[in-house]
PLY file of the C-alpha trace (Angstrom):
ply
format ascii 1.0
element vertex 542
property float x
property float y
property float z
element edge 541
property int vertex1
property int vertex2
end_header
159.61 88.55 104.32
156.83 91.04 104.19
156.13 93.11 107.26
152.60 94.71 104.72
150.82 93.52 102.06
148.42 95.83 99.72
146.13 95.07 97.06
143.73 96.73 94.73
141.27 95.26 92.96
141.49 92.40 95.41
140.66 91.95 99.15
143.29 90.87 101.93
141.58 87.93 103.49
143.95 86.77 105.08
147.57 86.46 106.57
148.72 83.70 107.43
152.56 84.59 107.70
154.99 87.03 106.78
155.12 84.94 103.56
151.77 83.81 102.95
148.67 85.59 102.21
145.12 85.03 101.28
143.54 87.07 98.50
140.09 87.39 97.48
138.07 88.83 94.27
136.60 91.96 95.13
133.10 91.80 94.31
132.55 94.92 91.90
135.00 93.04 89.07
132.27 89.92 89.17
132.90 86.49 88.29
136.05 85.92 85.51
135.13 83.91 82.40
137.64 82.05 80.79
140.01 84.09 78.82
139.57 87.16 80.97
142.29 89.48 81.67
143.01 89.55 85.82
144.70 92.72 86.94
145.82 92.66 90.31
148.14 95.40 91.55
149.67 94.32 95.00
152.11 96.33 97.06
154.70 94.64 99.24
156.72 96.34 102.02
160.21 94.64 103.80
161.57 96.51 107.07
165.18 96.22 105.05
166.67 97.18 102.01
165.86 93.40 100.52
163.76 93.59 97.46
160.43 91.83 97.85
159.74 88.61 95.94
156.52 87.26 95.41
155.38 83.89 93.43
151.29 84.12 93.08
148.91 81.34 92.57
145.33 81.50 91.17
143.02 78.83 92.73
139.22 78.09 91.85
138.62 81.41 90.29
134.92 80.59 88.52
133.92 79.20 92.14
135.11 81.95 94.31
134.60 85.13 93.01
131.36 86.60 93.68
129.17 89.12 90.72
127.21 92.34 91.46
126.81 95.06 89.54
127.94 95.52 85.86
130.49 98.35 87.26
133.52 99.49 88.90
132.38 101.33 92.24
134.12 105.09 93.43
136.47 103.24 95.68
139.67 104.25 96.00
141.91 101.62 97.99
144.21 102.71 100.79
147.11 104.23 98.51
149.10 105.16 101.48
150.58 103.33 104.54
152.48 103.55 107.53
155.67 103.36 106.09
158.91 101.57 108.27
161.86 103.66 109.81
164.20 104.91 107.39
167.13 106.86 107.32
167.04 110.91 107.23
167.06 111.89 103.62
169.77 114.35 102.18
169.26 117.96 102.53
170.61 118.78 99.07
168.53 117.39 95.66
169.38 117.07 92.08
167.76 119.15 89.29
164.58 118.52 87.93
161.59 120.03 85.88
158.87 121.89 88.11
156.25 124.40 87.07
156.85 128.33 87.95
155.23 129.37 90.81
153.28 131.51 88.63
153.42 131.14 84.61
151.46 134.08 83.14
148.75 136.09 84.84
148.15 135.15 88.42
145.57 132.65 89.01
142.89 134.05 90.89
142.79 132.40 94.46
139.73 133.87 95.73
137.43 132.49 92.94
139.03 129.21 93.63
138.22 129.00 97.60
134.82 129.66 97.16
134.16 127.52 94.89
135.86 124.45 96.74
133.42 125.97 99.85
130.58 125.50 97.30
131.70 122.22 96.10
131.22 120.95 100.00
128.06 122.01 100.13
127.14 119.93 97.25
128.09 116.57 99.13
126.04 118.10 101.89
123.50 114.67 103.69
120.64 115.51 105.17
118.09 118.33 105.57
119.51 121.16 103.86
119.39 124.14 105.24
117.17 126.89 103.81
120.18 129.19 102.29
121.40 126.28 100.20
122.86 127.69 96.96
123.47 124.46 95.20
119.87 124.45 93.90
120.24 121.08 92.26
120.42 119.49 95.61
117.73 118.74 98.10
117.50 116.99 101.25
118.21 113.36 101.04
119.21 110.41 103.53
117.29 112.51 106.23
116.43 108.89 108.39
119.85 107.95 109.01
119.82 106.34 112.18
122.34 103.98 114.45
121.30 100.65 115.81
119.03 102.09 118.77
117.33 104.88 116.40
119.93 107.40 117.32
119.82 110.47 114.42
122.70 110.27 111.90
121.92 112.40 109.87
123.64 114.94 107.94
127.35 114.65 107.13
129.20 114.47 103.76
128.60 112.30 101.10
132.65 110.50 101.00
132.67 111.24 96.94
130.65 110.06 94.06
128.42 107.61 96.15
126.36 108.25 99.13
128.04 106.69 101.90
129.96 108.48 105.18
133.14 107.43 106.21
133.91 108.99 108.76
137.69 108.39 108.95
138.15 110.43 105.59
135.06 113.03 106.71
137.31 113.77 109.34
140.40 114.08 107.99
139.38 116.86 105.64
137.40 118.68 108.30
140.79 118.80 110.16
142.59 119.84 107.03
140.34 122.36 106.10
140.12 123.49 110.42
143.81 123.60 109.86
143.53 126.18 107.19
141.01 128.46 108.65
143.03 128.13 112.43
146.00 129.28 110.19
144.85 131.32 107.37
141.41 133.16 108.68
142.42 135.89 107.00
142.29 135.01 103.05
138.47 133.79 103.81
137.92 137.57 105.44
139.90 139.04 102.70
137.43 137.29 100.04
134.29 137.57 102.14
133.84 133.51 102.47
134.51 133.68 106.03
130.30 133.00 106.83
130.31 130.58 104.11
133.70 128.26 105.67
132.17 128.69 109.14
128.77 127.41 108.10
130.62 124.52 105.85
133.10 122.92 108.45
130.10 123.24 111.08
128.18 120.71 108.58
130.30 117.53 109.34
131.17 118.86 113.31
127.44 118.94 113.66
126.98 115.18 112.37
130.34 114.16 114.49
128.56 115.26 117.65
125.71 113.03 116.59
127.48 109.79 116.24
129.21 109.90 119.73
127.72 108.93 122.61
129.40 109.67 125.81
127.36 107.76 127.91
126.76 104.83 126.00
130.60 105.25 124.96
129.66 104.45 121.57
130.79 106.31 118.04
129.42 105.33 114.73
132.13 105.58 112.37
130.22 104.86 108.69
126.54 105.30 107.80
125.80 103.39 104.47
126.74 100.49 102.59
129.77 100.20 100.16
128.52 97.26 98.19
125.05 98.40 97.60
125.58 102.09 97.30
127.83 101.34 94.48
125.13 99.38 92.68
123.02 102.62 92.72
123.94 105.27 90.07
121.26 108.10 90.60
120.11 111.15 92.81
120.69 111.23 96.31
117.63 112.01 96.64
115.91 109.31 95.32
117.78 106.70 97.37
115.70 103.65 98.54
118.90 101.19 99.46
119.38 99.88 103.21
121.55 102.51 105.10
123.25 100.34 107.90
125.39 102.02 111.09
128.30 100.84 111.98
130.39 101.70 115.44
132.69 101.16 117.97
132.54 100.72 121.43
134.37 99.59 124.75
134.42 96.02 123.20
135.08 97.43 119.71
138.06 99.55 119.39
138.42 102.34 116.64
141.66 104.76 118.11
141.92 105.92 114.52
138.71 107.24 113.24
137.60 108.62 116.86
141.28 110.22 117.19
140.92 111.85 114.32
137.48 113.08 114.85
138.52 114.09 118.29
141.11 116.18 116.37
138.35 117.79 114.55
136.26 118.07 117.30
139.27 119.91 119.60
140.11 122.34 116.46
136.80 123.17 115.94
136.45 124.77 119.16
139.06 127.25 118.91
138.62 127.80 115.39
134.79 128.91 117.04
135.93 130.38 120.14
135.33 134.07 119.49
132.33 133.17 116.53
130.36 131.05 119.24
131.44 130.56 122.73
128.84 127.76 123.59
129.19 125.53 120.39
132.87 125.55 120.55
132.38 124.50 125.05
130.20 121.67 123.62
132.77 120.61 120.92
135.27 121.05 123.05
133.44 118.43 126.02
132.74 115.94 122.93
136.58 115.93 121.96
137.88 115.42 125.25
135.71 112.61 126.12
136.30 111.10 122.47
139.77 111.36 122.86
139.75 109.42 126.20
137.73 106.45 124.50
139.99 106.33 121.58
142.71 106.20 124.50
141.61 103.82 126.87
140.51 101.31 123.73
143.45 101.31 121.82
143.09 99.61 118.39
142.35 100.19 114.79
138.14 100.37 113.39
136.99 97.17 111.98
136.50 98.79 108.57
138.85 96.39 105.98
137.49 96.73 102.15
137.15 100.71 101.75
138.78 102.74 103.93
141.09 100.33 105.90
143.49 102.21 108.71
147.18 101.15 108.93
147.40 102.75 112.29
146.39 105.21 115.07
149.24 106.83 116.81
149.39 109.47 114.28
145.71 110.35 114.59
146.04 110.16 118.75
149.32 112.81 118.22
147.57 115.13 116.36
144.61 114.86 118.82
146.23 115.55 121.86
148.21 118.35 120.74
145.07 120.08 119.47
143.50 119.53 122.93
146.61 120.74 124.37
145.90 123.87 122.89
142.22 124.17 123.55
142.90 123.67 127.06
146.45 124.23 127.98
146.40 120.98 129.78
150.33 119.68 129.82
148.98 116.18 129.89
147.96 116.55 126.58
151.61 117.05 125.49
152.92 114.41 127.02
150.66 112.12 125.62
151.66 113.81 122.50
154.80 112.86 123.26
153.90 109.14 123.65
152.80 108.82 120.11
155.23 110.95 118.21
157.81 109.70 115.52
160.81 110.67 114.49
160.02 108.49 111.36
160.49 110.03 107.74
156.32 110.41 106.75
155.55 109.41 103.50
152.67 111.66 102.66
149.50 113.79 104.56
145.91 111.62 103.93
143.20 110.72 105.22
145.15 107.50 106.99
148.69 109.16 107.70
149.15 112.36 109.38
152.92 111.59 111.21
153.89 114.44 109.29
150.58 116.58 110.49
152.20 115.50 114.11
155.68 116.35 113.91
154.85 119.83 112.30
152.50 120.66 115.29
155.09 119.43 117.51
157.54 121.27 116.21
155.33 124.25 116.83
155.29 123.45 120.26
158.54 122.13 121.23
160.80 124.43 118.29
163.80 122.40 118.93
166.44 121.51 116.39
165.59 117.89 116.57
161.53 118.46 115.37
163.04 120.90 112.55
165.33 118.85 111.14
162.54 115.71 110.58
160.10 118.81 109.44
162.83 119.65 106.96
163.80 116.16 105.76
160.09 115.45 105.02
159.80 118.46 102.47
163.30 117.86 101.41
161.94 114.22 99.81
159.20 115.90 98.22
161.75 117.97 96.25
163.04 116.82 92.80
165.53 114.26 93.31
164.10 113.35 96.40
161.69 110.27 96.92
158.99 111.98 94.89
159.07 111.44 91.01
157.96 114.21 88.84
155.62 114.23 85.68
157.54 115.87 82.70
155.34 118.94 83.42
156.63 119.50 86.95
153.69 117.81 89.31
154.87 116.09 92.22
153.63 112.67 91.51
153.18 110.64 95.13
150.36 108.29 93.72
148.58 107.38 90.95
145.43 107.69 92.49
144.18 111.05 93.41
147.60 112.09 92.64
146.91 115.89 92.96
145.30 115.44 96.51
149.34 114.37 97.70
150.37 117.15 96.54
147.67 119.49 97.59
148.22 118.48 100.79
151.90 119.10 100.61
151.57 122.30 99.41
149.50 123.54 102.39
151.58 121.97 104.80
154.72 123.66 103.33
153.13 127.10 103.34
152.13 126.35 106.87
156.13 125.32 107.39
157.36 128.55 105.91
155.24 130.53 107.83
156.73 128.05 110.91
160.27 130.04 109.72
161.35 126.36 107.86
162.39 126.30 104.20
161.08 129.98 103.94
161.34 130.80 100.52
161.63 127.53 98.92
158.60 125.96 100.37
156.00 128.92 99.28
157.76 128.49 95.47
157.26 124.70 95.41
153.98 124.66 96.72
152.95 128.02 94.72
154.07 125.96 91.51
152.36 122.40 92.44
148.66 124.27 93.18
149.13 126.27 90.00
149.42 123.68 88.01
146.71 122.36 89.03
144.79 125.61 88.45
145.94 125.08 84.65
149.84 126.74 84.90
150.76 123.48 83.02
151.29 122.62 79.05
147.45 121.69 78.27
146.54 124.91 80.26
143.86 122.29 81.57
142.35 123.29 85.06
141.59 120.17 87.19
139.16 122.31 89.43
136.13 122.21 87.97
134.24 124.69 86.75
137.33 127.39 87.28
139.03 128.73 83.57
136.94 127.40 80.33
139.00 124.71 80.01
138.03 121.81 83.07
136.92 118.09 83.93
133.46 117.55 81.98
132.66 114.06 83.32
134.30 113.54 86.96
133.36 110.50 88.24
130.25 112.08 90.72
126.65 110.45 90.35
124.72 113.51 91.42
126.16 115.93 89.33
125.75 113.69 86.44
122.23 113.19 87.09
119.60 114.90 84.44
117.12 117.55 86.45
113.88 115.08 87.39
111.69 113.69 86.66
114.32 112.67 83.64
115.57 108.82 85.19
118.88 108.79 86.15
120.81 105.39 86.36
123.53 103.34 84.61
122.84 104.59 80.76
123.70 108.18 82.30
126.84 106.93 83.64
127.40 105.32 80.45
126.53 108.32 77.83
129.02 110.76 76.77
127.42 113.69 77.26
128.96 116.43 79.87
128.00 116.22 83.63
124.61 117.82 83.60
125.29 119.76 86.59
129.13 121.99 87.01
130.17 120.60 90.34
131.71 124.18 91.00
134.94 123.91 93.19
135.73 120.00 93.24
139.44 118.57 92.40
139.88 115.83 90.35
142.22 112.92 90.98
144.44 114.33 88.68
147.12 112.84 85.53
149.03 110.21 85.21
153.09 110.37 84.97
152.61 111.62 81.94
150.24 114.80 83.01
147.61 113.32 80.58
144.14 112.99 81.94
141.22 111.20 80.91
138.01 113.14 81.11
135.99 109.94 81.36
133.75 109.21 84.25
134.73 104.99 84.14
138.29 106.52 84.48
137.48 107.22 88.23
141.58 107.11 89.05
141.47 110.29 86.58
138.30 111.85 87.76
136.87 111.07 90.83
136.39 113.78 93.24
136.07 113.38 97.20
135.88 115.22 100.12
139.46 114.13 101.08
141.01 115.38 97.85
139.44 119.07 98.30
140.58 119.64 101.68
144.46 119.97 101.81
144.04 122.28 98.44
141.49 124.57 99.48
143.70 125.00 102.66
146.69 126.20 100.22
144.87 128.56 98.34
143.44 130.13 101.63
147.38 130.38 102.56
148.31 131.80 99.00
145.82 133.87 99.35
147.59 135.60 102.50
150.69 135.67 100.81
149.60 137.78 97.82
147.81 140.14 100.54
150.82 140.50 101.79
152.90 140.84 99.13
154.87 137.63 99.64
153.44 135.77 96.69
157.07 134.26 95.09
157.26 136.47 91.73
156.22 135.35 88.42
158.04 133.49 86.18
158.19 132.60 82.65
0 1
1 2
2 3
3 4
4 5
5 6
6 7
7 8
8 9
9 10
10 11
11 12
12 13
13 14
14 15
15 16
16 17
17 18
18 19
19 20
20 21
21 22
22 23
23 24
24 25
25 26
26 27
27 28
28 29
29 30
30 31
31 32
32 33
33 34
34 35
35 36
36 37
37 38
38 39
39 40
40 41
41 42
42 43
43 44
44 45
45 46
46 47
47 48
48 49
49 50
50 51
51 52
52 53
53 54
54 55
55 56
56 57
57 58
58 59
59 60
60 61
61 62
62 63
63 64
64 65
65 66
66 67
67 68
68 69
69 70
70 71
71 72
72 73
73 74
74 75
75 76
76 77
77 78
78 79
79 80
80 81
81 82
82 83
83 84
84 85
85 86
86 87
87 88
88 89
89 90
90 91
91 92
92 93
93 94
94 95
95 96
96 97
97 98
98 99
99 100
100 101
101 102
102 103
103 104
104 105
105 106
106 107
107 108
108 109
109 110
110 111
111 112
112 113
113 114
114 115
115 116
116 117
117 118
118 119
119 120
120 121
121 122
122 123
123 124
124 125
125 126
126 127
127 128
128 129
129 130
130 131
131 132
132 133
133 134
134 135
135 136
136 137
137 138
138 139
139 140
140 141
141 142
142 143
143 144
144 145
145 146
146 147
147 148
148 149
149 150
150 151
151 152
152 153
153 154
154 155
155 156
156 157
157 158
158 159
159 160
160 161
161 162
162 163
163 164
164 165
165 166
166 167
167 168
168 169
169 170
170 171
171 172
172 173
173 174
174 175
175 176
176 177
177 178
178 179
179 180
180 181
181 182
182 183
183 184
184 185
185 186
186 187
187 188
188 189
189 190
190 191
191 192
192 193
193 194
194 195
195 196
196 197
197 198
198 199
199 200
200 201
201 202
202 203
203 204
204 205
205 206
206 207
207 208
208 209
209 210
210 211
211 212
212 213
213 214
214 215
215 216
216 217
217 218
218 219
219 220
220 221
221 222
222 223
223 224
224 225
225 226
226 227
227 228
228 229
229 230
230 231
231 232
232 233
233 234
234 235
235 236
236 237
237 238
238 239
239 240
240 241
241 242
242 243
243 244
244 245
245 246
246 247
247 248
248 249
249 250
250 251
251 252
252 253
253 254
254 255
255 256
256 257
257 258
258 259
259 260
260 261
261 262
262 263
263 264
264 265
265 266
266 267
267 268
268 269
269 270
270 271
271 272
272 273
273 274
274 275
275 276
276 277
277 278
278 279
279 280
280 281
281 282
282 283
283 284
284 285
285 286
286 287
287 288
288 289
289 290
290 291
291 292
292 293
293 294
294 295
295 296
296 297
297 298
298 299
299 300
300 301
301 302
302 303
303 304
304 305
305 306
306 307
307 308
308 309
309 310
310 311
311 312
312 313
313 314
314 315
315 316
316 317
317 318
318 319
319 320
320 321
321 322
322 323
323 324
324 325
325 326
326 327
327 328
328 329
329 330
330 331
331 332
332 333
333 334
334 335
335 336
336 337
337 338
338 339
339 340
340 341
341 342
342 343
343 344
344 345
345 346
346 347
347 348
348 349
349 350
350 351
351 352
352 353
353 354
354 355
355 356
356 357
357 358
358 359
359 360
360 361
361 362
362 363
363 364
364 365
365 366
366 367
367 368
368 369
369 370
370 371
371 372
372 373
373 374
374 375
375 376
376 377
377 378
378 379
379 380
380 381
381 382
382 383
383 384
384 385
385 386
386 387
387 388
388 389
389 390
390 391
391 392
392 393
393 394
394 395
395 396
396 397
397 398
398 399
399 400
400 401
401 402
402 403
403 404
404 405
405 406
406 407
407 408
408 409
409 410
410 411
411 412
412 413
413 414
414 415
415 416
416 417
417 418
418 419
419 420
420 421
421 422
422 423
423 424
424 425
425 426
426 427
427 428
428 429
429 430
430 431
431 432
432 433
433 434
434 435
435 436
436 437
437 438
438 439
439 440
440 441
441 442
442 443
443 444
444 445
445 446
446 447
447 448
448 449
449 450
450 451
451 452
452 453
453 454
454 455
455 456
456 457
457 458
458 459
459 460
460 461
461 462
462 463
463 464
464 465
465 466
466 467
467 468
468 469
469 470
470 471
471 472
472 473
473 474
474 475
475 476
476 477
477 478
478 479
479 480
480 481
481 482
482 483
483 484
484 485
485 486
486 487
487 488
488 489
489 490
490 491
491 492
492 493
493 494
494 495
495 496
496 497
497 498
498 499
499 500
500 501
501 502
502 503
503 504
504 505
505 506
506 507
507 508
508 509
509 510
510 511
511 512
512 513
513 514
514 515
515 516
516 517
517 518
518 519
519 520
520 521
521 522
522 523
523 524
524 525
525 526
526 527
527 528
528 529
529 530
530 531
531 532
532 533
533 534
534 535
535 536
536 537
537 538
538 539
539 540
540 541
């Protein structure tokens, strides 16, 4: 009996039991001829030890599935998932490959965060300001509106396509909060500290937009999936229908206005002492967004992109960040409320239980919060849960592999400097960020534009785009030829369990780039960054 179901490739229409359940063509693979290959990867989940069987059945496919464009869409599928209780994992692991946390000359960290800053400012919506130094950008999507004509503009574009989701937008403007809260010091240290405030104020300034106190309304995703991904062009020359979608007191959405309450709360200390006012107002916006997401408890209504499994996490992570804001004890306790003592699987855009027992930890420091802090990174070791790529990588998921580990990595250095796992924890995630800075056996940087050896064709329509009036559609996303533009900064999904990438922009598993994937890394490097400052760096090795 299955207590989840996931698919990719497919759509979840239904469940009708534990046993049975529904599935549904997803529209970008169009309509199977006879003799075509169908590929459907589905992910089953027990709450024991039983191993899942499943018997599938293929009914009326000609009749049912439904055609659009000629190609795959930038969508990844929810890879990860709320993940049942399970037991504490050992605290010792078996030997296994894993790159040095340095091989060679030191890569240099500072060149790397401001390019990732740069690389947000690429996926900048809306009117761009007049300072904007990605000169192949210009202002697009500037009529975004909600239902009632409410401005929604301005944002991040999610990754290669043009549409905001918010949940993810979110997420990595907490990550990347998380970094500057914690490390401020590497972006004084390399002089980006104007350019990170003026980048995470980008997507606070477009949360503020989409929530309406009053109204109690927050608009969660500006665009739409199916025909953004028929578009492959400029962002600039867009001309598709832009729908708003929200939640209200009748629509509930705990998840995606948790975690943008999280954003909202950090972003007004992390602007405390820059801007008094602006961090009162985010502060007023995250309170009153938390309360909604409170009082309406639920998951958003958002099922074939970015589809939540839950909202405790987000509500955790929330309330301890407005704990701190405003010293408020109920905040903790509500913290309390939502907290798990549950082994996390990974840090995404959709699960942050780790996120909340490290911050409670941080509150509480009790041997209890350790110990779960401990067993996560413990799994992530080799012989742990986590497999390993013959090269060393950490290797969580297939897709957007590297942004698992990225994420891991800044969380551990944020552990060690927490007191937990010390040394071990800035090794690991020193080796897992070098690698992917090209401290691996291609030397092969999957940041672009950083080393002379990097992506060519990530899967990212504006970049690809030819400077106008040159047309830019399909036969660009078809040719060869390099990116036209070097999307300075942005992490690719990463290699496969082999650590062989394809530098192919259909292989969007290989080399898609997001907003999501960026955040957790750029975070790390800010935190390496502090370590070599202080000397702390762990020592190179081979």
């Amino acid at each position: 009996m299955f207590y989840l179901l996931k698919t990719w490739n497919s759509l979840l229409e239904r469940k009708v039991d534990n046993r049975n359940f529904i599935l549904r063509n997803n529209f970008f693979n169009g309509t199977p001829q006879p003799g075509t290959k169908i590929c459907c990867v589905i992910e089953g989940r027990t709450k024991n030890s039983i191993k899942p069987e499943a018997v599938v059945f293929l009914s009326d496919t000609a009749i049912t599935a439904t055609t659009t464009s000629r190609r795959p869409p930038t969508r990844r599928r929810p890879t990860t998932t709320r993940r049942p209780t399970r037991t504490k994992r050992p605290t010792t692991v078996k030997p296994a490959p894993m790159p040095p946390a340095s091989s060679g000359n030191t890569p240099n960290y500072a060149e790397v965060l401001g390019k990732s800053i740069l690389f947000y400012e690429a996926q900048r919506s809306g009117v761009l300001p007049k300072d904007n130094r990605v000169k192949w950008r210009g202002d697009s999507a500037v009529h975004d509106q909600g239902l009632r004509g409410e401005d929604l503009s301005g944002g991040w574009y999610d990754a290669a396509d043009y549409v905001k989701f918010n949940l993810p937008m979110a997420s990595a403007t907490t990550m990347l909060l998380w970094g500057l809260y914690t490390f401020k010091d590497a972006y004084t240290l390399t002089n980006e500290l104007d350019n990170m405030y003026k980048s995470v104020k980008w997507p606070l300034d477009y949360f503020l937009k989409c929530w309406n106190p009053k109204t109690q309304e927050y608009y969660y995703q500006v665009g739409s999936g199916k025909l953004d991904h028929n578009y492959w062009g400029r962002p600039e020359d867009m001309h598709m229908r832009r729908p708003a979608m929200k939640v209200d007191r009748h629509t509930p959405g705990s998840d995606v206005a948790g975690e943008t309450a999280t954003s909202l709360a950090l972003g007004s200390i992390v602007f405390r002492q820059k801007d008094r006012a602006y961090s009162d107002k985010l502060l007023l916006a995250a309170k009153s967004l938390y309360k909604f997401a409170k009082e309406v408890p639920g998951k958003y209504p958002l099922k074939d992109y970015y589809d939540s499994s839950g909202y405790k996490d987000e509500l955790c992570t929330a309330a301890i960040w407005l704990y701190r804001a405003t010293k408020d004890s109920n905040y903790l306790k509500d913290a309390d409320l939502y907290y798990t003592d549950e082994l996390a699987w990974a840090q995404d855009w959709d699960d942050k239980i780790i996120a909340c027992q490290m911050l409670m930890y941080e509150e509480k420091r009790t041997r209890r919060h350790a110990q779960v802090v401990k067993d996560f990174f413990t799994s992530w070791r080799p012989g742990g849960d986590v497999p390993y790529t013959p090269g060393g990588l950490a290797y969580r998921n297939k897709w957007g592999s590297l942004r698992y580990d990225a994420n891991t990595a800044f969380l551990a250095l944020i552990a060690a400097e927490d007191g937990l796992m010390v040394d071990d924890n800035r090794k690991w995630a020193a080796g897992q960020i070098n690698y992917m800075l090209g401290k691996n056996k291609e030397n092969f940087s999957y940041v672009i534009g950083y080393t002379n050896n990097y992506p060519l064709h990530p899967h990212h329509a504006s970049s690809s785009c030819p400077n106008p009036p040159a047309t830019c559609d399909w036969d660009v996303f078809d040719s060869t030829k390099p990116n036209t533009h070097i999307l300075y900064g942005a992490l690719v999904g990463g290699p496969n369990t082999h650590d062989h990438y394809i530098d192919k922009r259909d292989e969007y598993e290989y080399s898609e780039v997001t907003c999501d994937y960026n955040a957790g890394f750029q975070s790390a490097i800010a935190g390496l960054i502090k370590l070599q400052h202080d000397n702390k760096l762990p020592p190179i090795v081979g």
